[in-house]
C-alpha positions as CSV (number, residue, x, y, z in Angstrom):
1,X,-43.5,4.5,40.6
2,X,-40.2,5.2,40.1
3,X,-39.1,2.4,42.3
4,X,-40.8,0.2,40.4
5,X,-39.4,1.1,36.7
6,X,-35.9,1.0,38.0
7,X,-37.0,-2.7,39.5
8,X,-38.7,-3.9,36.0
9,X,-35.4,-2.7,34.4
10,X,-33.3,-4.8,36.5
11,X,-35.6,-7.8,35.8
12,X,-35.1,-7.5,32.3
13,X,-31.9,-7.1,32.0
14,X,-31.3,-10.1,34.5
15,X,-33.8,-11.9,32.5
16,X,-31.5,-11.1,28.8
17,X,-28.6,-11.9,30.4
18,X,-29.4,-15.0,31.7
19,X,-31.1,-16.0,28.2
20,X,-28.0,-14.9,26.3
21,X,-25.6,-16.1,28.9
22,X,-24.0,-18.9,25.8
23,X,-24.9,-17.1,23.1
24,X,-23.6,-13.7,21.2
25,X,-26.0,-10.9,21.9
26,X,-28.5,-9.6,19.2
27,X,-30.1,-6.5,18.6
28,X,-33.7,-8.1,19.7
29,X,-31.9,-8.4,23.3
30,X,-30.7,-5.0,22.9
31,X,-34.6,-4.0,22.3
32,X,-36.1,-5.8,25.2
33,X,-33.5,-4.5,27.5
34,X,-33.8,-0.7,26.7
35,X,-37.2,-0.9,26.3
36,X,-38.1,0.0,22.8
37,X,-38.3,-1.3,19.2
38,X,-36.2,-3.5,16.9
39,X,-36.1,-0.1,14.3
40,X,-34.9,1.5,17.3
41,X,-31.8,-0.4,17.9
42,X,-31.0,-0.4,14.0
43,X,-31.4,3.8,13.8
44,X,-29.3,3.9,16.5
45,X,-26.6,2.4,14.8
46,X,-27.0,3.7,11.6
47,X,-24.7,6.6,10.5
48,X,-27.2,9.6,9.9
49,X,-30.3,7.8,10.6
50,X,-32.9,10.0,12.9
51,X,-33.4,8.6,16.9
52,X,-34.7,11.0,19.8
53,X,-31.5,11.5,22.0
54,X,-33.5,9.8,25.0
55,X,-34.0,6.8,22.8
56,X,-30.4,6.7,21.5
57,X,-29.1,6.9,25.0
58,X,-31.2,3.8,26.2
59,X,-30.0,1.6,23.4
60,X,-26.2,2.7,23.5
61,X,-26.6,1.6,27.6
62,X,-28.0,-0.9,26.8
63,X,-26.1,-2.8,23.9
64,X,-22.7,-1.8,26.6
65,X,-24.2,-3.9,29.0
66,X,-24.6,-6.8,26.9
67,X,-21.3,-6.5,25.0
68,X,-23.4,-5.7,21.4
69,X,-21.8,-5.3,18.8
70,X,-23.4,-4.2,15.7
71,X,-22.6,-7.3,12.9
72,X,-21.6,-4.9,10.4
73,X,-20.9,-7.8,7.8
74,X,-24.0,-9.3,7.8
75,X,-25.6,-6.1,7.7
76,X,-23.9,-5.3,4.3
77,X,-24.2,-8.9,2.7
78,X,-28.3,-8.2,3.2
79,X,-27.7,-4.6,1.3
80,X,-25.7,-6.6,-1.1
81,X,-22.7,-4.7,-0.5
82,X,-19.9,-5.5,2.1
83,X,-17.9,-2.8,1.6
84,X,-14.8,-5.3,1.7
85,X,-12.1,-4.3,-0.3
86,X,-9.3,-6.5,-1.6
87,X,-5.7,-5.6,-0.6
88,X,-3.3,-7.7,-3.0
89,X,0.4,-7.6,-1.7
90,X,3.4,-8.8,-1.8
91,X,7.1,-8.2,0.2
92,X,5.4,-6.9,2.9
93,X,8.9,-6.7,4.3
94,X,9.7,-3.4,2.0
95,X,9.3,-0.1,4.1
96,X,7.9,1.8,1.3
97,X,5.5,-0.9,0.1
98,X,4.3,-1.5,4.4
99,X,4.3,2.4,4.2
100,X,2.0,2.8,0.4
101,X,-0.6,0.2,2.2
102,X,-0.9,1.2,5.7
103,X,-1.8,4.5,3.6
104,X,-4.6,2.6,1.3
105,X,-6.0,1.0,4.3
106,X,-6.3,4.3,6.3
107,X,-7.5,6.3,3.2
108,X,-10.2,3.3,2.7
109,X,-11.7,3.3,6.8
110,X,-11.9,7.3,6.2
111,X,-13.9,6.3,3.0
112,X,-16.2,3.7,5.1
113,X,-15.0,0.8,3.5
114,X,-13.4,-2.3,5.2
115,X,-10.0,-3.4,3.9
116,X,-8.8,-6.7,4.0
117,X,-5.0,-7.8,3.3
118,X,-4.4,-11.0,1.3
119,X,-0.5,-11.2,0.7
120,X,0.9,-13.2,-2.2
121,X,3.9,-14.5,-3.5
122,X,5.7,-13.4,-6.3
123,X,4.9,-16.3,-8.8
124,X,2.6,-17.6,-6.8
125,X,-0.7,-19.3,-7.5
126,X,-3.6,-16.4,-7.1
127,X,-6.1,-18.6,-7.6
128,X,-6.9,-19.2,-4.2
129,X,-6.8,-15.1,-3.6
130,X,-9.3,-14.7,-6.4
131,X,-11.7,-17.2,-5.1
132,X,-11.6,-15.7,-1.3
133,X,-12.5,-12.3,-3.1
134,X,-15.3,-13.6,-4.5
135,X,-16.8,-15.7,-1.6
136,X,-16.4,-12.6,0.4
137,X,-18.6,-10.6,-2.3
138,X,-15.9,-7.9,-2.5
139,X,-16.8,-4.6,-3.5
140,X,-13.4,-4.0,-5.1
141,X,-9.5,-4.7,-5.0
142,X,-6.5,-3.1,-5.3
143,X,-2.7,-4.4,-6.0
144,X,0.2,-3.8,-6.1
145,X,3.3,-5.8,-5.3
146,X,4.3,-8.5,-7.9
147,X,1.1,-10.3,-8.2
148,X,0.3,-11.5,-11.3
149,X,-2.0,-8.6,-12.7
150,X,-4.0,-9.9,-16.0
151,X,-5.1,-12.9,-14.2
152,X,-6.8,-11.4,-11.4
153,X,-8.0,-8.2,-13.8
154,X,-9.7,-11.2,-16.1
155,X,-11.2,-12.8,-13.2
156,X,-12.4,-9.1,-11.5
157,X,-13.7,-8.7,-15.1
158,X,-15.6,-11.8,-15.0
159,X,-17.3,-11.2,-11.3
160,X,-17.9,-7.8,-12.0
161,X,-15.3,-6.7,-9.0
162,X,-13.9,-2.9,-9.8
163,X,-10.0,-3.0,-9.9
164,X,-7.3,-1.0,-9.1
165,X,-2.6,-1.4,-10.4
166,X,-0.3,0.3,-8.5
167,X,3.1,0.6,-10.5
168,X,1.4,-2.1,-12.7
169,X,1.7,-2.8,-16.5
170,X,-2.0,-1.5,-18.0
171,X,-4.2,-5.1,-18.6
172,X,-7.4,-3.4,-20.6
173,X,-9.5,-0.1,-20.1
174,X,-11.7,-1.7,-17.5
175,X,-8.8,-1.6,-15.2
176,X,-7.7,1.6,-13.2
177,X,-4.0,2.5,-13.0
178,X,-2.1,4.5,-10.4
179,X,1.7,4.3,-11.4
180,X,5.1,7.1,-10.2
181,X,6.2,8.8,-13.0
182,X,8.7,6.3,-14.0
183,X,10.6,7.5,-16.7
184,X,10.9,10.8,-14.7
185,X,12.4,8.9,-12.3
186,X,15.0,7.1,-14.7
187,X,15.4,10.7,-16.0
188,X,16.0,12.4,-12.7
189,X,18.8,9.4,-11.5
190,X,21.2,9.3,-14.5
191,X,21.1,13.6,-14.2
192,X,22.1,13.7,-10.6
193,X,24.9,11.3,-11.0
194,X,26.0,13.2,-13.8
195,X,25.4,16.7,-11.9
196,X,27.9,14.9,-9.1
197,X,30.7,14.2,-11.9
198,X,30.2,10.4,-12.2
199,X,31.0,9.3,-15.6
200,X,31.7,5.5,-15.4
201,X,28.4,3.9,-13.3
202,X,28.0,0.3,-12.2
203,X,23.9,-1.2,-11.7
204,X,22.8,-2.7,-8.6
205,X,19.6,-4.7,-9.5
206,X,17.3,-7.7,-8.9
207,X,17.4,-11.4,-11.4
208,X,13.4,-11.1,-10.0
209,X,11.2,-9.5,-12.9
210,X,9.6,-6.2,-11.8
211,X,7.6,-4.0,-13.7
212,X,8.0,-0.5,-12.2
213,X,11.5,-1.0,-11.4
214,X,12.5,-2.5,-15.2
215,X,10.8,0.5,-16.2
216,X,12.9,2.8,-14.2
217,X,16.0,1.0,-15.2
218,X,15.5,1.4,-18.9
219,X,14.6,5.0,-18.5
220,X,17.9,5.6,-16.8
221,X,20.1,3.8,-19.8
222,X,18.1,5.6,-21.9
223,X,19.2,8.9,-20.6
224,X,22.6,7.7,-19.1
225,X,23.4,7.4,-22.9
226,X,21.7,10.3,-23.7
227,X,24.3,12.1,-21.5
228,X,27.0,10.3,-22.3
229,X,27.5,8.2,-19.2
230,X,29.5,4.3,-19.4
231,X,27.9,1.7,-17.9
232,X,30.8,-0.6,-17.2
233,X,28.8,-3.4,-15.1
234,X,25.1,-5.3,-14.0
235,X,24.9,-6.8,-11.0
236,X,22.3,-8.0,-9.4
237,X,21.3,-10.3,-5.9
238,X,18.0,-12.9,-6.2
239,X,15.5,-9.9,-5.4
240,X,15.4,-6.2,-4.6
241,X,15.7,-6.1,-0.7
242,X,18.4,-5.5,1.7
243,X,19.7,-9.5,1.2
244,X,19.6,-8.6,-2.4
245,X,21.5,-5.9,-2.1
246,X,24.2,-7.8,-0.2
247,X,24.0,-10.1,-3.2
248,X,24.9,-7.6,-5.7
249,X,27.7,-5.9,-3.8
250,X,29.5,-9.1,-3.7
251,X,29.0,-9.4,-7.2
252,X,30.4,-5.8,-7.8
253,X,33.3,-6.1,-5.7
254,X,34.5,-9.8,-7.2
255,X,33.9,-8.3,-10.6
256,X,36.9,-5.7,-9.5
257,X,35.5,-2.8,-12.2
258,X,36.1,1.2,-11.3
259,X,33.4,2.9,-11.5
260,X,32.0,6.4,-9.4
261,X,28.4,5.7,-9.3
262,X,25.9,3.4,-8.9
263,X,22.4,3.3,-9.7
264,X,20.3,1.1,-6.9
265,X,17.1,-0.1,-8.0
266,X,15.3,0.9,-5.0
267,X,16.4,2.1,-1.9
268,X,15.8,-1.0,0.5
269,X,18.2,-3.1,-2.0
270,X,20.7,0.1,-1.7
271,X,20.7,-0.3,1.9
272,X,22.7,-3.3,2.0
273,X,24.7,-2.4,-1.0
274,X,25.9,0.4,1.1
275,X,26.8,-2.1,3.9
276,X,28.4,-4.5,2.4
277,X,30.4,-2.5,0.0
278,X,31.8,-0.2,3.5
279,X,32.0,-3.7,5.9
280,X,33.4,-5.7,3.5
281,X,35.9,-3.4,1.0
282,X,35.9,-0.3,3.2
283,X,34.2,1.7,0.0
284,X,34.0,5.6,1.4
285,X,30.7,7.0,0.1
286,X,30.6,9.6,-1.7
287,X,34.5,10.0,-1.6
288,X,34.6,7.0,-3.1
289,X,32.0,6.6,-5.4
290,X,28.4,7.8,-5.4
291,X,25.1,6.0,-4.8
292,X,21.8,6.9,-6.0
293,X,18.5,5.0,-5.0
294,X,14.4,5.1,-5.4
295,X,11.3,5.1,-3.1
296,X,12.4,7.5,-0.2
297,X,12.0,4.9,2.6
298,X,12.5,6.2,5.6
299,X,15.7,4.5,6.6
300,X,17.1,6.7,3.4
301,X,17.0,9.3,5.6
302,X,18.9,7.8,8.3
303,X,22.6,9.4,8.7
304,X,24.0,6.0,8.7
305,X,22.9,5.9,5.1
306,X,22.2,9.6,3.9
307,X,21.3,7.9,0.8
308,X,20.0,10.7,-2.2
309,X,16.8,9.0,-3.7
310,X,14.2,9.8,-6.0
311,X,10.9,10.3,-3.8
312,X,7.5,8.5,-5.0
313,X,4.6,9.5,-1.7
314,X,2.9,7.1,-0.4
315,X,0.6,8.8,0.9
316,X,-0.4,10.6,-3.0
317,X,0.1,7.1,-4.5
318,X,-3.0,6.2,-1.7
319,X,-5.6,8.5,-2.6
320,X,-5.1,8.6,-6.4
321,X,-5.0,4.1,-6.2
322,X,-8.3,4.7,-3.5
323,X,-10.6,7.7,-5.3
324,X,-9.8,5.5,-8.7
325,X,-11.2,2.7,-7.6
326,X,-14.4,4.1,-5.5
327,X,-14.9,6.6,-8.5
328,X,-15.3,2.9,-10.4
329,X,-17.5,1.7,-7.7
330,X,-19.8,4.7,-7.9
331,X,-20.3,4.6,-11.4
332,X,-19.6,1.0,-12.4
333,X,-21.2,1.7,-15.9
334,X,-19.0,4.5,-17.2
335,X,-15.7,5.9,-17.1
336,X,-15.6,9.0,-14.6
337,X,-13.9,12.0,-16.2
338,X,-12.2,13.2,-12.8
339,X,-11.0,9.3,-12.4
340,X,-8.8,8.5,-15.4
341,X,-8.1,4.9,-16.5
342,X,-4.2,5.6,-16.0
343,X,-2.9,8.2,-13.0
344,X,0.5,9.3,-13.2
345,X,1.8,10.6,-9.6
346,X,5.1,12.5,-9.6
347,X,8.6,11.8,-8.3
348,X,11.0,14.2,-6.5
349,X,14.6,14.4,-6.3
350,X,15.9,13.9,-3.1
351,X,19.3,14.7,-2.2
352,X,21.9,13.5,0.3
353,X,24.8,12.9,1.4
354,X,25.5,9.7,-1.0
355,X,26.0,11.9,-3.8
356,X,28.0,14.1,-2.1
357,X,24.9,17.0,-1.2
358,X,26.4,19.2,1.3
359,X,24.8,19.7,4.9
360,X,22.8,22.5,4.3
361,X,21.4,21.1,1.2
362,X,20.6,17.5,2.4
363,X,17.1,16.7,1.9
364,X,15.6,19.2,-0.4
């Protein structure tokens, strides 16, 4: 009897292989193999759904014989829910912007959800990022880069798509808002430079718009006057990476001025600042003059650069951008108290050698 089960299995699965052999595998050919019902192969699959152990065992052999895979897609887009979510991006290239969204897309998989990147350009058209959202019946989106926010907030709006800024200017009270605490960043910048003894400070900046870090740089004036500090000098490269800040050290050094610190817009422009100004001029830093960034990429930390920053996490900045916009997915018809329309995540000081911290205070 035995003998002959084992031998109509074989049969049956020689005869679903053979009529699948050009074709993807389904769940009725994971059926007919194990043995059992179409429900079956669904609970099986199903996170939490109830299926007798013996039964679940039969279909999982079964489905890894025929290279099954559960359409997971399809399966949402007949629940009218995909549980795609929108990752809008741009300068992928920036270690703390990589860092911020490999953190989203994690936080998002742990929240069953299915992130999908679609990177931009700054100026770009976004029509054509608006248009795949909706053909792929996202359940929400989230960006942050420069990205042009009102007119994908107007057209999220429109299709009823939940959204999510990082480090964004607010577009309406429909739209969540995860932003650092910017002017506590501007604040912290201008204090340490002045707590190292610099009193004439040069900027190192970007020509390219940005919100958060405009933000940051008017904070700072605002308290660099506030404490008395003379800012003798502007310069900036075309945008705020390592390239730009090449760009602005050349600037700086053909401009001749004195100064004893400088304020870096963010810390991946600051890194070639640093470079050039040491390659190029043999600038000693902080003997010198002192250099103060933002973001806390990693490559601050590096002893080549020692670089004291002002610290915004990633991985906070992830969960507060994430839990706003599934607590607007949840409840799509009301505002959630516990998920505010505008979340404010803090900023550390983080000093190094650049401002002349010694060893045994680097890094706290």
């Amino acid at each position: 009897m035995l003998q002959h089960s084992r031998a109509g299995g074989r049969r049956r699965e020689t005869h679903v292989k053979q009529d699948r052999q050009h074709r993807v595998p389904t769940a009725d050919d994971v059926a007919l193999l194990a043995g059992v019902s179409r429900s079956a192969v669904s609970r099986t699959f199903t996170e939490g759904a109830s299926v007798a152990p013996a039964t679940r065992e039969k279909v999982v052999a079964a489905a890894r014989s025929l290279g099954y895979r559960v359409n997971f897609l399809a399966r949402s887009l007949s629940r009218q829910r995909t549980n795609l979510i929108g990752l809008v991006v741009s300068d992928l290239d920036n270690p703390f912007r990589a860092a911020m969204m490999d953190q989203i897309a994690r936080r998002l998989i742990e929240e069953h959800y299915r992130p999908f990147v679609l990177p931009t350009a700054t100026g770009g058209d976004t029509r054509h990022l608006i248009d795949m959202m909706v053909h792929y019946n996202v359940c929400g989106a989230i960006v942050t880069g420069d990205a042009s926010p009102g007119e994908i907030a107007e057209a999220c709006a429109a299709y009823g798509v939940p959204l999510t800024l990082i480090n964004k200017p607010e577009v309406g009270p429909t739209v969540a808002n995860v932003s650092m605490d910017m002017d506590k960043a501007g604040r912290l910048m201008a204090e340490e430079l002045y707590a190292a003894g610099c009193r004439r400070i040069a900027l190192a900046g970007q020509e390219r718009q940005s919100y958060s870090i405009g933000r940051r740089r008017d904070s700072f004036l605002r308290h660099a006057r506030r404490l008395g500090l003379d800012i003798v000098g502007d310069f900036r490269g075309p945008v705020q990476n390592y390239a730009g800040g090449v760009a602005a050290a050349e600037a700086f050094l053909a401009a001749g001025v004195t100064v004893d610190g400088v304020h870096c817009g963010n810390d991946y422009l600051a890194l070639g600042f640093l470079d050039h100004l040491r390659r190029r001029a043999g600038l000693r830093v902080p003997e010198d003059l002192k250099v103060i960034g933002c973001d806390d990429i990693a490559e601050a930390g590096w002893l080549s650069y020692d670089l004291t920053t002002i610290r915004q996490d990633p991985v906070e900045v992830a969960r507060s951008a994430v839990d706003c916009l599934i607590g607007q997915i949840d409840a799509p018809d009301r505002p959630s108290p516990s998920m505010p329309a505008a979340k404010i995540v803090d900023v550390t000081l983080v000093r190094r050698g650049s401002t002349g911290a010694a060893p045994s205070s680097r890094g706290k």
